[in-house]
mmCIF file as gemmi writes it, N, C-alpha and C atoms, coordinates in Angstrom:
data_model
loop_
_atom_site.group_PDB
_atom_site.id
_atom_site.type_symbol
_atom_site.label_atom_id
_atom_site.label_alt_id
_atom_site.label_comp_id
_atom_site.label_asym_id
_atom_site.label_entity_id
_atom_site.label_seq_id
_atom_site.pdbx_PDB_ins_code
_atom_site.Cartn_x
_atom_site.Cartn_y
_atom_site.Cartn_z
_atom_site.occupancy
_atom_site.B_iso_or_equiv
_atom_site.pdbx_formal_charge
_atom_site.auth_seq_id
_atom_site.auth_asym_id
_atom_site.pdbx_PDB_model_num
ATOM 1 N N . UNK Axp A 1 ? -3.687 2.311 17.547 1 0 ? 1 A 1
ATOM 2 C CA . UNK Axp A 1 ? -3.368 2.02 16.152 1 0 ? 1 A 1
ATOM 3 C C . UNK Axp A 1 ? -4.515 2.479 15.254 1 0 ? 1 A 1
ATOM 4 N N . UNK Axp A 2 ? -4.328 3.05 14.119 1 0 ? 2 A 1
ATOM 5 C CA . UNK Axp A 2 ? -5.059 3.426 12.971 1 0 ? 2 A 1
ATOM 6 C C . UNK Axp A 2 ? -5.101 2.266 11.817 1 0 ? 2 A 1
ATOM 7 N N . UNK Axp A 3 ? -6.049 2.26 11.412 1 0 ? 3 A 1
ATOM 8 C CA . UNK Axp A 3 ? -6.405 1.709 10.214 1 0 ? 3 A 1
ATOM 9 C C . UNK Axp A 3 ? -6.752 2.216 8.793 1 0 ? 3 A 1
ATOM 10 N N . UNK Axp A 4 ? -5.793 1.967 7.884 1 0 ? 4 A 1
ATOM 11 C CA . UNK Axp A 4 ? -6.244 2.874 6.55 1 0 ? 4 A 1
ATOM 12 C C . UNK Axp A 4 ? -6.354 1.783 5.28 1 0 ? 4 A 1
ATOM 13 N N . UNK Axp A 5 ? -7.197 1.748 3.857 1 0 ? 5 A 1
ATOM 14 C CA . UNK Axp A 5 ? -7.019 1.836 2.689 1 0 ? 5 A 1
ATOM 15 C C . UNK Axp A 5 ? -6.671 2.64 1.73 1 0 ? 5 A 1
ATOM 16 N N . UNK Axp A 6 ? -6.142 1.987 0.696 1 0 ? 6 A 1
ATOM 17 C CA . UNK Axp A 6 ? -5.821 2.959 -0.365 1 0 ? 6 A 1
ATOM 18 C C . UNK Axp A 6 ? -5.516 2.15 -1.545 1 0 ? 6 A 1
ATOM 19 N N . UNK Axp A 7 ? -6.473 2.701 -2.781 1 0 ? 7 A 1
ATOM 20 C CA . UNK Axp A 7 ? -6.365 2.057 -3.57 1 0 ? 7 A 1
ATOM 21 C C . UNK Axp A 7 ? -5.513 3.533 -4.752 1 0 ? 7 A 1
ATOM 22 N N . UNK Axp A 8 ? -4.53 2.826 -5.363 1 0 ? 8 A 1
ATOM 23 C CA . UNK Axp A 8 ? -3.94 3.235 -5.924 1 0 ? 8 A 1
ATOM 24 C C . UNK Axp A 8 ? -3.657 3.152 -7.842 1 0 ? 8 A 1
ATOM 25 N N . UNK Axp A 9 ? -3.82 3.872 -8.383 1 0 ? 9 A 1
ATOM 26 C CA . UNK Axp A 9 ? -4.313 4.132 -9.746 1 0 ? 9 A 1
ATOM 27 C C . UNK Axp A 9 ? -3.302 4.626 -10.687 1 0 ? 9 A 1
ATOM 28 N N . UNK Axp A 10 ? -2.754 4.643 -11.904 1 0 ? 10 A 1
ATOM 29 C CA . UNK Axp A 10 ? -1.44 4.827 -12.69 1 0 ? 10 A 1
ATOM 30 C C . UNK Axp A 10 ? -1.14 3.781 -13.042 1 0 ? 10 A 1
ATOM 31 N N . UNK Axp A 11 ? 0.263 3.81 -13.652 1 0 ? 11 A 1
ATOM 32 C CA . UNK Axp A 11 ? 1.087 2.71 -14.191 1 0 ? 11 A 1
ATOM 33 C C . UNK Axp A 11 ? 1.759 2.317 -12.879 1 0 ? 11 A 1
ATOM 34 N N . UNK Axp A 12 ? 1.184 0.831 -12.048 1 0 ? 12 A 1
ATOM 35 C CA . UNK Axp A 12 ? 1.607 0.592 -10.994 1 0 ? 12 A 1
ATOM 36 C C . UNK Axp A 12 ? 1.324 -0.753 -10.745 1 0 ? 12 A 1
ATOM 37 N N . UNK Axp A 13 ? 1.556 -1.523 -11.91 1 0 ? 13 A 1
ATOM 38 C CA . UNK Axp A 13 ? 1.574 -2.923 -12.043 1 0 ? 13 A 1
ATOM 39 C C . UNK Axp A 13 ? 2.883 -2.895 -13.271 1 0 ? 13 A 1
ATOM 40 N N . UNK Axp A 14 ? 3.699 -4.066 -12.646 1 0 ? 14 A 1
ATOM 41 C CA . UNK Axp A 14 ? 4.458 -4.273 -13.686 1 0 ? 14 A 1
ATOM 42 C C . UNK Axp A 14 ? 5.799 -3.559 -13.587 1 0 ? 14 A 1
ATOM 43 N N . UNK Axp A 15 ? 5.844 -2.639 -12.4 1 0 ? 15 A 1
ATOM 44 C CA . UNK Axp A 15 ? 6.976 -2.36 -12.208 1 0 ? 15 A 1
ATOM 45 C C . UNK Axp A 15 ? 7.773 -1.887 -11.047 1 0 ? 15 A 1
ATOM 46 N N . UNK Axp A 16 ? 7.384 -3.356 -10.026 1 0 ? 16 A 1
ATOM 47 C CA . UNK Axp A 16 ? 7.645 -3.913 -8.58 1 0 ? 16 A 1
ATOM 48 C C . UNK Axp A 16 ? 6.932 -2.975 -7.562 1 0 ? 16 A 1
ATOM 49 N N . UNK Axp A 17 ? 6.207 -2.249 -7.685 1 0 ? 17 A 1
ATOM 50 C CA . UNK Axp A 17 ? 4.903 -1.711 -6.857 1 0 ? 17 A 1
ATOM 51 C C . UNK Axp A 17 ? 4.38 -2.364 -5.472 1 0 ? 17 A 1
ATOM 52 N N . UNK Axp A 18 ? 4.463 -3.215 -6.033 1 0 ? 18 A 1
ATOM 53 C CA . UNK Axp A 18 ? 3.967 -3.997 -4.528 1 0 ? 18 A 1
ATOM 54 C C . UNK Axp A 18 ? 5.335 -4.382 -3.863 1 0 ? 18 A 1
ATOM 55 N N . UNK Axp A 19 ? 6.418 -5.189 -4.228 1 0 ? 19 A 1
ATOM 56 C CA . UNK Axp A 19 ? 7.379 -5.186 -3.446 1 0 ? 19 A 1
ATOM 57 C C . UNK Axp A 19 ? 8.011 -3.753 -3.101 1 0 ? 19 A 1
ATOM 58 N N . UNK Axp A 20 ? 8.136 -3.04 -4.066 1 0 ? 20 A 1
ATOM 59 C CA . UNK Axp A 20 ? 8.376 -1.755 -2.938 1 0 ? 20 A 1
ATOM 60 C C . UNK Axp A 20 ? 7.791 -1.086 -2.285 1 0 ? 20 A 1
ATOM 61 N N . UNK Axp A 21 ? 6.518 -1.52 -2.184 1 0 ? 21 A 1
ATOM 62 C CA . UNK Axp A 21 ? 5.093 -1.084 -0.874 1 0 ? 21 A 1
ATOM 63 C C . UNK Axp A 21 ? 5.671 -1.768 0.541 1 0 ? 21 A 1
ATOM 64 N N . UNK Axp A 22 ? 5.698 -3.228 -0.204 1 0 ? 22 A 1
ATOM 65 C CA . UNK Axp A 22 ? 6.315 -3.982 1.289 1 0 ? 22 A 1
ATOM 66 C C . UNK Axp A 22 ? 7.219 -3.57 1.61 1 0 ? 22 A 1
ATOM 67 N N . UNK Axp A 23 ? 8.442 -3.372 1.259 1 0 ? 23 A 1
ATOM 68 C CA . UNK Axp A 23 ? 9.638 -2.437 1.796 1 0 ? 23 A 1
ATOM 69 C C . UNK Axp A 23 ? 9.315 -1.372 2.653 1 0 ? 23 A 1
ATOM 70 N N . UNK Axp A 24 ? 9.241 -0.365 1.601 1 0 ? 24 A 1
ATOM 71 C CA . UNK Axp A 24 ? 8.473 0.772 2.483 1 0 ? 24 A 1
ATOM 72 C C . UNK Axp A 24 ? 7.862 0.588 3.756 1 0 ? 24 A 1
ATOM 73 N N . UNK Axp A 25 ? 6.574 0.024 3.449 1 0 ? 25 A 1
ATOM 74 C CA . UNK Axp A 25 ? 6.163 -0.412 5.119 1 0 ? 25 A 1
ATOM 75 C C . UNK Axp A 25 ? 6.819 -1.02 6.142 1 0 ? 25 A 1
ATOM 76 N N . UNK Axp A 26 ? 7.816 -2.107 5.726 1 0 ? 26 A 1
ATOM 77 C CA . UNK Axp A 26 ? 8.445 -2.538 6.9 1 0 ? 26 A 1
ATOM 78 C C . UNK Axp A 26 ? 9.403 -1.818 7.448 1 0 ? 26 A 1
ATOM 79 N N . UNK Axp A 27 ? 9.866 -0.787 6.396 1 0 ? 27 A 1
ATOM 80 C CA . UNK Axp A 27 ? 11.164 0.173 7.302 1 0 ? 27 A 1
ATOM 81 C C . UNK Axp A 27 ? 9.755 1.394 8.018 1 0 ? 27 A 1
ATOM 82 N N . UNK Axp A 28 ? 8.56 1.807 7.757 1 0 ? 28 A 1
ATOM 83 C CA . UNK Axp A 28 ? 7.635 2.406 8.174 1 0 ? 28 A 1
ATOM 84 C C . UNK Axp A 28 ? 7.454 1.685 9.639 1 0 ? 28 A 1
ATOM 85 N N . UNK Axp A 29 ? 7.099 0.666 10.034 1 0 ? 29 A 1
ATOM 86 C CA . UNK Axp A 29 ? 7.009 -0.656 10.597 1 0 ? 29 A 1
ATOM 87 C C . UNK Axp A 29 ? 5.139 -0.851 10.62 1 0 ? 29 A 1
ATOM 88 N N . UNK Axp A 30 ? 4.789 -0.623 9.198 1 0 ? 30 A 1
ATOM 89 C CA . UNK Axp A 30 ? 3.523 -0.579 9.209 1 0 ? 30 A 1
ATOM 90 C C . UNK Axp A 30 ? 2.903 -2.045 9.001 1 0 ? 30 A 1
ATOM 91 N N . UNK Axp A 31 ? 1.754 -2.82 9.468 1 0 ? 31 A 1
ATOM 92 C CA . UNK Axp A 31 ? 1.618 -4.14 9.355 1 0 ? 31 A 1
ATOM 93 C C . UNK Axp A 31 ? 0.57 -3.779 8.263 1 0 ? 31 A 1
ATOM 94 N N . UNK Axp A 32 ? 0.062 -4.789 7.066 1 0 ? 32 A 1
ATOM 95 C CA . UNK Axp A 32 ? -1.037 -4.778 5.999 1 0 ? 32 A 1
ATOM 96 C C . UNK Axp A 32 ? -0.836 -5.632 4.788 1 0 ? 32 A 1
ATOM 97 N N . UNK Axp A 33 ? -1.431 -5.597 3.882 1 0 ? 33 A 1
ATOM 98 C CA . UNK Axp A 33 ? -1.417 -6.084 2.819 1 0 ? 33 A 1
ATOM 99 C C . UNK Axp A 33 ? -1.107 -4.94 1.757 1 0 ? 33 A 1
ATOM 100 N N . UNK Axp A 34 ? -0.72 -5.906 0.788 1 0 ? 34 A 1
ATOM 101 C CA . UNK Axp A 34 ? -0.844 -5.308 -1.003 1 0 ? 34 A 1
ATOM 102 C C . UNK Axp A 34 ? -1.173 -6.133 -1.771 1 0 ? 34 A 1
ATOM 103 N N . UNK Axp A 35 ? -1.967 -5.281 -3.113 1 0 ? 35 A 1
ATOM 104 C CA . UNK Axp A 35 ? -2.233 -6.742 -3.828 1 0 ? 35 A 1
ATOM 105 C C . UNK Axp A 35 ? -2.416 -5.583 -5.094 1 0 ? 35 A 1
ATOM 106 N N . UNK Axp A 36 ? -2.85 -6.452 -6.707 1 0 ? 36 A 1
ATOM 107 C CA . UNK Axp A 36 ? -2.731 -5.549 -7.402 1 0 ? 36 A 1
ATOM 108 C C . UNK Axp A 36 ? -4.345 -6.459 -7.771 1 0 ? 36 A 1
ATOM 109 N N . UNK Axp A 37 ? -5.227 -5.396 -8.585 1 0 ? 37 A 1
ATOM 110 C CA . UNK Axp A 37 ? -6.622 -5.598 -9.052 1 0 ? 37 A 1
ATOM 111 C C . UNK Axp A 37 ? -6.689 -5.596 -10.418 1 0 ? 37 A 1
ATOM 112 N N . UNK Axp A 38 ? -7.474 -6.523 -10.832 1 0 ? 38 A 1
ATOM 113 C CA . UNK Axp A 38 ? -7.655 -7.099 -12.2 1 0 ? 38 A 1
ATOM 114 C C . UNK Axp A 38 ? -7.88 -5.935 -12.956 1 0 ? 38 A 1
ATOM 115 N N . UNK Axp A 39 ? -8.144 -4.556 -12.411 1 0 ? 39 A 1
ATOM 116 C CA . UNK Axp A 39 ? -8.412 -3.261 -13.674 1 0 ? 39 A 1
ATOM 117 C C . UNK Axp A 39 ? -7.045 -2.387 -14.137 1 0 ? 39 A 1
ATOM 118 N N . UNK Axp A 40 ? -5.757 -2.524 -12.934 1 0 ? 40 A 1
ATOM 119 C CA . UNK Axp A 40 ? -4.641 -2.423 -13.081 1 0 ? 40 A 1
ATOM 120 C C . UNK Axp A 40 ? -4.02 -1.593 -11.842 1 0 ? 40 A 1
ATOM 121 N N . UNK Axp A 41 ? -5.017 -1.212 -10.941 1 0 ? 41 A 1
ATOM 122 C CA . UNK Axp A 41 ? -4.74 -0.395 -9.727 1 0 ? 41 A 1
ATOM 123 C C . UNK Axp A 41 ? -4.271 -1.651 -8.77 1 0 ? 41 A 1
ATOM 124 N N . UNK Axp A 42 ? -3.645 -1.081 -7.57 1 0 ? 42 A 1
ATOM 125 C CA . UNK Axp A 42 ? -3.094 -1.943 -6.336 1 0 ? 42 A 1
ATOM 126 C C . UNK Axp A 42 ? -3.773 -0.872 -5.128 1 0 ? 42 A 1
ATOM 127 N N . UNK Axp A 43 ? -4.12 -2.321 -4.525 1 0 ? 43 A 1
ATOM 128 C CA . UNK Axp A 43 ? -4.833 -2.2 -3.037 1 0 ? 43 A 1
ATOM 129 C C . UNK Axp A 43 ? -4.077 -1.943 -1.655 1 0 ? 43 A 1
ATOM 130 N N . UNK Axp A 44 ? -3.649 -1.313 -1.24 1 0 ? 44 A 1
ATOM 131 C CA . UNK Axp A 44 ? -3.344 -1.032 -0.027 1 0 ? 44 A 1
ATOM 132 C C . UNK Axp A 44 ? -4.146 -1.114 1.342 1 0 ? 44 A 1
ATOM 133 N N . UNK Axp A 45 ? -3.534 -2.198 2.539 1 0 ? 45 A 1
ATOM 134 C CA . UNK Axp A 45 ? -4.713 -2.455 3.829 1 0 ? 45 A 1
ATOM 135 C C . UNK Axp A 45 ? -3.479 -2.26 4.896 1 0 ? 45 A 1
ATOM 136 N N . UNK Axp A 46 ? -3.547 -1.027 5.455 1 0 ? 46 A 1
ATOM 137 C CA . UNK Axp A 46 ? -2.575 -1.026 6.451 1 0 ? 46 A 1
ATOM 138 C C . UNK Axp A 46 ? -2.794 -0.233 7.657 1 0 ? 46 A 1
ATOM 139 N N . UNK Axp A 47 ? -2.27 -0.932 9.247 1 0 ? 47 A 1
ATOM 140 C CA . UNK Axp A 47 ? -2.045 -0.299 10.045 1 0 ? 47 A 1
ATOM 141 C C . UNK Axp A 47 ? -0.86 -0.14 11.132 1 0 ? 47 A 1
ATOM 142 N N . UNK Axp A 48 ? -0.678 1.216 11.355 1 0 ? 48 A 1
ATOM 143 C CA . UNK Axp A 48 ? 0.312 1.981 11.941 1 0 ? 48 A 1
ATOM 144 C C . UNK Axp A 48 ? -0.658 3.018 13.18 1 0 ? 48 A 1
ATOM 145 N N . UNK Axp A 49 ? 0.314 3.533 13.088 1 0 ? 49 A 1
ATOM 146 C CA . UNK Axp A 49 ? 0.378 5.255 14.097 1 0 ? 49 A 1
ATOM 147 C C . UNK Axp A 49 ? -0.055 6.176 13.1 1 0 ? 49 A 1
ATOM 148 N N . UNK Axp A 50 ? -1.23 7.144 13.38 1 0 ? 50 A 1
ATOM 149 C CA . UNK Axp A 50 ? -1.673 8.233 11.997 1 0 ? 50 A 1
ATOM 150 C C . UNK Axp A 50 ? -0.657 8.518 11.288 1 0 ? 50 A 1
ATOM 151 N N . UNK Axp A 51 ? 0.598 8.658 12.515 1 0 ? 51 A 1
ATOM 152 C CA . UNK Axp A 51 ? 1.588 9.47 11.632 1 0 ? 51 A 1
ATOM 153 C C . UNK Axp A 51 ? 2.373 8.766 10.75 1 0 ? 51 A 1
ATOM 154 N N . UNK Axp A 52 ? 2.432 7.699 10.882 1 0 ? 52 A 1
ATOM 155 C CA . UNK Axp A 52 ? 3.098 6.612 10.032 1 0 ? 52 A 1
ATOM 156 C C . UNK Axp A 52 ? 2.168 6.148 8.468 1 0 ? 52 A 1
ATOM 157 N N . UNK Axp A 53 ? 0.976 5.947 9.152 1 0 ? 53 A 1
ATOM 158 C CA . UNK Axp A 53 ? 0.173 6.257 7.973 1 0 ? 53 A 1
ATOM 159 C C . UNK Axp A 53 ? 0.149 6.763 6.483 1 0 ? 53 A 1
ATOM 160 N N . UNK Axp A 54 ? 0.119 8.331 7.554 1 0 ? 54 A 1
ATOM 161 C CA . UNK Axp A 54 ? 0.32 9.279 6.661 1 0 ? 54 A 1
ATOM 162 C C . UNK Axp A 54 ? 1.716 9.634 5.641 1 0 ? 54 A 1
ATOM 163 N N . UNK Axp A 55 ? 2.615 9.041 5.658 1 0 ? 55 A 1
ATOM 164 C CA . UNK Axp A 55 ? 3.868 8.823 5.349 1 0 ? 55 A 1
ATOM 165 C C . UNK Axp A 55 ? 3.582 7.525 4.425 1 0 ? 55 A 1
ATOM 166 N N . UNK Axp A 56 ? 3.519 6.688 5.047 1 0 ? 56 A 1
ATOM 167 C CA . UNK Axp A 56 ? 2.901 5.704 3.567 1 0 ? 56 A 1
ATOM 168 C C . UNK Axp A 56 ? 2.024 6.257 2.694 1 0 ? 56 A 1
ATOM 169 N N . UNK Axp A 57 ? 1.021 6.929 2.775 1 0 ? 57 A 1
ATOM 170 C CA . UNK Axp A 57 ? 0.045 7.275 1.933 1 0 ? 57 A 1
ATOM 171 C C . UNK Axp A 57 ? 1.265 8.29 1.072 1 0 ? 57 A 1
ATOM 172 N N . UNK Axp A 58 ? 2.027 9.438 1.94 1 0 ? 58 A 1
ATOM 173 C CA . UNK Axp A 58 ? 2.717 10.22 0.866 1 0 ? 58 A 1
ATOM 174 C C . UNK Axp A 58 ? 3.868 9.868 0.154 1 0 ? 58 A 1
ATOM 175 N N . UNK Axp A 59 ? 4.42 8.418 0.632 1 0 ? 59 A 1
ATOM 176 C CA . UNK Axp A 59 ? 5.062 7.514 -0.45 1 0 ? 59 A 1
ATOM 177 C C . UNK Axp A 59 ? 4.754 7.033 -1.475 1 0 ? 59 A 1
ATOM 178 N N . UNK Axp A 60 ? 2.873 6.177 -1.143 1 0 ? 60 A 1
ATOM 179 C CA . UNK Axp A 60 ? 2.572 5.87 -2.508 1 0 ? 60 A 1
ATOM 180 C C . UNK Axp A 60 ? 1.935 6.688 -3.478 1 0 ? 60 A 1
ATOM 181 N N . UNK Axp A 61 ? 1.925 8.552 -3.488 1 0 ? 61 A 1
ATOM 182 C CA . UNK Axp A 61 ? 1.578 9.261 -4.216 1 0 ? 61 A 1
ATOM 183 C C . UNK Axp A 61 ? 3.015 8.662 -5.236 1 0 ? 61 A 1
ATOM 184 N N . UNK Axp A 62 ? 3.974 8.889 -4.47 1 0 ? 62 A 1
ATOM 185 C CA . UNK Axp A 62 ? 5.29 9.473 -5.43 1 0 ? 62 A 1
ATOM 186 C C . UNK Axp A 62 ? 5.552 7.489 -5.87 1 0 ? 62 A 1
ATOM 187 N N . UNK Axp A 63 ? 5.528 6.349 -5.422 1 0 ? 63 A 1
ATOM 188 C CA . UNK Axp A 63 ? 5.503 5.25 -5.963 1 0 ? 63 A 1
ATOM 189 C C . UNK Axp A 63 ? 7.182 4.98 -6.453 1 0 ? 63 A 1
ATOM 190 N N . UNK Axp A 64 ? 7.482 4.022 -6.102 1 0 ? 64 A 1
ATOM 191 C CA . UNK Axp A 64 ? 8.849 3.552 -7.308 1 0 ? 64 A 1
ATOM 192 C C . UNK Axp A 64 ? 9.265 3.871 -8.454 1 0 ? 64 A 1
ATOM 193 N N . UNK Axp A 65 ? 10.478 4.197 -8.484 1 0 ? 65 A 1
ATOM 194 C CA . UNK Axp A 65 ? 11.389 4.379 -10.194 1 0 ? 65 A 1
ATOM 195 C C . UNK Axp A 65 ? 10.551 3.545 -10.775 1 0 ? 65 A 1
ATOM 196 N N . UNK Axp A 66 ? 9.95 4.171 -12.03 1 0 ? 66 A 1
ATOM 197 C CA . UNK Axp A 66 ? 9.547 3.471 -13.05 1 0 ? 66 A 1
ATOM 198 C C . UNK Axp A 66 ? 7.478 3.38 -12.988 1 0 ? 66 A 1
ATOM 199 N N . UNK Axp A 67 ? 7.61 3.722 -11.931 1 0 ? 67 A 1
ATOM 200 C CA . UNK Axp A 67 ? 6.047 3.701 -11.835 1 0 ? 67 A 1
ATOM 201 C C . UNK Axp A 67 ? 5.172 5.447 -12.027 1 0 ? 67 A 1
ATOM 202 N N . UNK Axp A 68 ? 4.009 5.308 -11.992 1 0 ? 68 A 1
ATOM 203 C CA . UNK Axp A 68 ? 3.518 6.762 -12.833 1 0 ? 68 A 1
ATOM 204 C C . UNK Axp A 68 ? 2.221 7.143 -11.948 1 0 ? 68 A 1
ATOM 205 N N . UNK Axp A 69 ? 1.995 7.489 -10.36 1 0 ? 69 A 1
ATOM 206 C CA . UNK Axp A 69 ? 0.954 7.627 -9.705 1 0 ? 69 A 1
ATOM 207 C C . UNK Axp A 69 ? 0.054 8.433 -10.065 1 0 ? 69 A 1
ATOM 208 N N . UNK Axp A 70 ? -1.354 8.084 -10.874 1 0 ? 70 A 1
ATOM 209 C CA . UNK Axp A 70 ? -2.152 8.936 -10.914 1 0 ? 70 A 1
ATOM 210 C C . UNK Axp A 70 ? -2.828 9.512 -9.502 1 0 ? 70 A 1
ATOM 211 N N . UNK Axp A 71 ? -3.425 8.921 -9.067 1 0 ? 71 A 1
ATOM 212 C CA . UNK Axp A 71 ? -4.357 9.075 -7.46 1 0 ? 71 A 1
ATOM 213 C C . UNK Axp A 71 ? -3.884 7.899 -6.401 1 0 ? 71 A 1
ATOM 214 N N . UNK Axp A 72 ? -4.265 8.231 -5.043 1 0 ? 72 A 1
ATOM 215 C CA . UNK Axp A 72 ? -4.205 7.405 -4.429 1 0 ? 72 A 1
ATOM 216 C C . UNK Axp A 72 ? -5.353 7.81 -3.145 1 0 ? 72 A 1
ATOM 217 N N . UNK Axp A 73 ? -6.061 6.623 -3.706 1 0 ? 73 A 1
ATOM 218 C CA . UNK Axp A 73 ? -7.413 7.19 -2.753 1 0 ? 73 A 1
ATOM 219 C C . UNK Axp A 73 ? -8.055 5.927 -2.146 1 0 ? 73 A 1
ATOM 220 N N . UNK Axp A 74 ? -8.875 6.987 -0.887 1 0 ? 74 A 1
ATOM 221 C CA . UNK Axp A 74 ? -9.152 6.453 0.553 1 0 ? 74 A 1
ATOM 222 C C . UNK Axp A 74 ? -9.945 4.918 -0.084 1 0 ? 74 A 1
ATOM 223 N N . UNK Axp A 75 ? -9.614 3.921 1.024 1 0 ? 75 A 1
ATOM 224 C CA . UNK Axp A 75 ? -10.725 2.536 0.177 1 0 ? 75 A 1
ATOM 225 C C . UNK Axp A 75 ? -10.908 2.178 2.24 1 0 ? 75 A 1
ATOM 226 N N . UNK Axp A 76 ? -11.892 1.546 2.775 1 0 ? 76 A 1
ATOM 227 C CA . UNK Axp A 76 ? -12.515 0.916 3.888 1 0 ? 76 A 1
ATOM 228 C C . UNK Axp A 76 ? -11.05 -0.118 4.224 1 0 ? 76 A 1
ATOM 229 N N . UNK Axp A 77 ? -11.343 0.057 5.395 1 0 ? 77 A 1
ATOM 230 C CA . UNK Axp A 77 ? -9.688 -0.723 5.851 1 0 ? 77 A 1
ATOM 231 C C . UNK Axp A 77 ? -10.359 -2.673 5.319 1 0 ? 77 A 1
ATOM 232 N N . UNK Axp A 78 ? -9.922 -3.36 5.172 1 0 ? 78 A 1
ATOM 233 C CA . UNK Axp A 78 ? -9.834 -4.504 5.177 1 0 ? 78 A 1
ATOM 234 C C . UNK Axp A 78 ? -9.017 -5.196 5.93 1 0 ? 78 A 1
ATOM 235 N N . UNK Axp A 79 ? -9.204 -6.669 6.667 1 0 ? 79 A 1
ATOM 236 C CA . UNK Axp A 79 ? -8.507 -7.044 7.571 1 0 ? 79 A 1
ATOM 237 C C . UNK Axp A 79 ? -8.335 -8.227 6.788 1 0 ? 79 A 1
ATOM 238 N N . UNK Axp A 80 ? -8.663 -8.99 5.241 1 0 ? 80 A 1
ATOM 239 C CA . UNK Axp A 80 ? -8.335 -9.614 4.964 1 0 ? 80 A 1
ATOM 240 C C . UNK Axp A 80 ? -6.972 -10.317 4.454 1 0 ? 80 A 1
ATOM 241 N N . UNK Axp A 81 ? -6.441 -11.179 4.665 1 0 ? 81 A 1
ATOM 242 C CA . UNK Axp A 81 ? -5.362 -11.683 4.732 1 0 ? 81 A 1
ATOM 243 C C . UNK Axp A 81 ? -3.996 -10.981 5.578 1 0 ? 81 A 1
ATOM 244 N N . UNK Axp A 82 ? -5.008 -10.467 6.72 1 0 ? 82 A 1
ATOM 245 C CA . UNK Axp A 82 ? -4.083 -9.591 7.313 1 0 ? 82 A 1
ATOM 246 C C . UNK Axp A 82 ? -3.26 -10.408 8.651 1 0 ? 82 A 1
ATOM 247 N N . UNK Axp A 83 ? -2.151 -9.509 8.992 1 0 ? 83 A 1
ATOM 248 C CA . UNK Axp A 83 ? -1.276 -10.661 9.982 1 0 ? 83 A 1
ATOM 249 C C . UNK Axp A 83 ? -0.694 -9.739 10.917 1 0 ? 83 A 1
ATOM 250 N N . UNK Axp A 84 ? -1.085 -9.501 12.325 1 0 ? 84 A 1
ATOM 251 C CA . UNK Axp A 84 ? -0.452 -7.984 12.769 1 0 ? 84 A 1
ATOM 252 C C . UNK Axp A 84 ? 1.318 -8.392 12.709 1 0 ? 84 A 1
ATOM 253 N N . UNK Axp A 85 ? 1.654 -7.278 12.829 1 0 ? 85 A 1
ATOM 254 C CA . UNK Axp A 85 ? 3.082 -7.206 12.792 1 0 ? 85 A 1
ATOM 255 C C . UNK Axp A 85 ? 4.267 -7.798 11.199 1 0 ? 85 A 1
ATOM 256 N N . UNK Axp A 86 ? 3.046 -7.956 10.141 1 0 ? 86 A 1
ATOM 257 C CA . UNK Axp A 86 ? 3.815 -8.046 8.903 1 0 ? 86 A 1
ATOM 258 C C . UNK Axp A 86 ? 3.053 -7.29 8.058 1 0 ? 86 A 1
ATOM 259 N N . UNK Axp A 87 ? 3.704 -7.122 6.906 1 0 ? 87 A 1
ATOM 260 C CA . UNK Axp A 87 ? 3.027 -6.794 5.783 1 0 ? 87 A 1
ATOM 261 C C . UNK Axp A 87 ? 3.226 -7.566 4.54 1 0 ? 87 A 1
ATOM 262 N N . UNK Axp A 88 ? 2.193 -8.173 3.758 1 0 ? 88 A 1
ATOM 263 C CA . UNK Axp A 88 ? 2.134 -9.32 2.741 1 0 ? 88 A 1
ATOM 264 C C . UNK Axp A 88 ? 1.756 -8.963 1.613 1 0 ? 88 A 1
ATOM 265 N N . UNK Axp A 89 ? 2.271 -9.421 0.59 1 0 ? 89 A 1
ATOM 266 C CA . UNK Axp A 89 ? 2.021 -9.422 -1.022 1 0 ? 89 A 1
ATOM 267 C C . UNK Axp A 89 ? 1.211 -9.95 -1.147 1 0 ? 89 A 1
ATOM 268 N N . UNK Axp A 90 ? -0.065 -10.035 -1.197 1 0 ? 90 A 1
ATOM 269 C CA . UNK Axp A 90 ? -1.192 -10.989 -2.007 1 0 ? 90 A 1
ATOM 270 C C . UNK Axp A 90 ? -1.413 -11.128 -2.909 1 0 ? 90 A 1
ATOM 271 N N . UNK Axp A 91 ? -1.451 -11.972 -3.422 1 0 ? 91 A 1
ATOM 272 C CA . UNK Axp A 91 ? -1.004 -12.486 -5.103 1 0 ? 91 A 1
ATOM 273 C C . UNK Axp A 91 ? -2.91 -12.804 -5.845 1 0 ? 91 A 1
């Protein structure tokens, strides 16, 4: 198993970003967190198979109807509030 971050930058609060992260990942069957950061970016902590990974990462370039991805870049994996075999909204 691989371990990745990604912190993600745009209009990506406010218009279900994180629940459609969790989606995504669970049909991915990737286990991690999401959460969104007080400057307006959302945090991504997830692990999969590289190749699965990498497929999340090129989902959250393109992000949900309604959302506007500027970057989505590398952040140190975090294992906080992490749970293998789910992926969680952290509020």
């Amino acid at each position: 198993m691989a371990e990745a971050g990604y912190r993600v930058t745009g209009r990506v609060q406010g218009v279900g970003f994180r629940w459609w992260t969790r989606s995504l990942a669970n049909r991915l069957g990737v286990s991690g967190t999401v959460c969104n950061l007080p400057d307006g970016a959302v945090v991504v902590h997830a692990r999969a198979s590289e190749a699965r990974l990498e497929e999340l990462r090129a989902q959250l370039a393109k992000g949900p109807p309604g959302a506007l991805v500027d970057a989505v870049e590398p952040l140190p994996f975090s294992a906080d509030g992490f749970r293998d075999g789910e992926f969680t909204i952290v509020r």
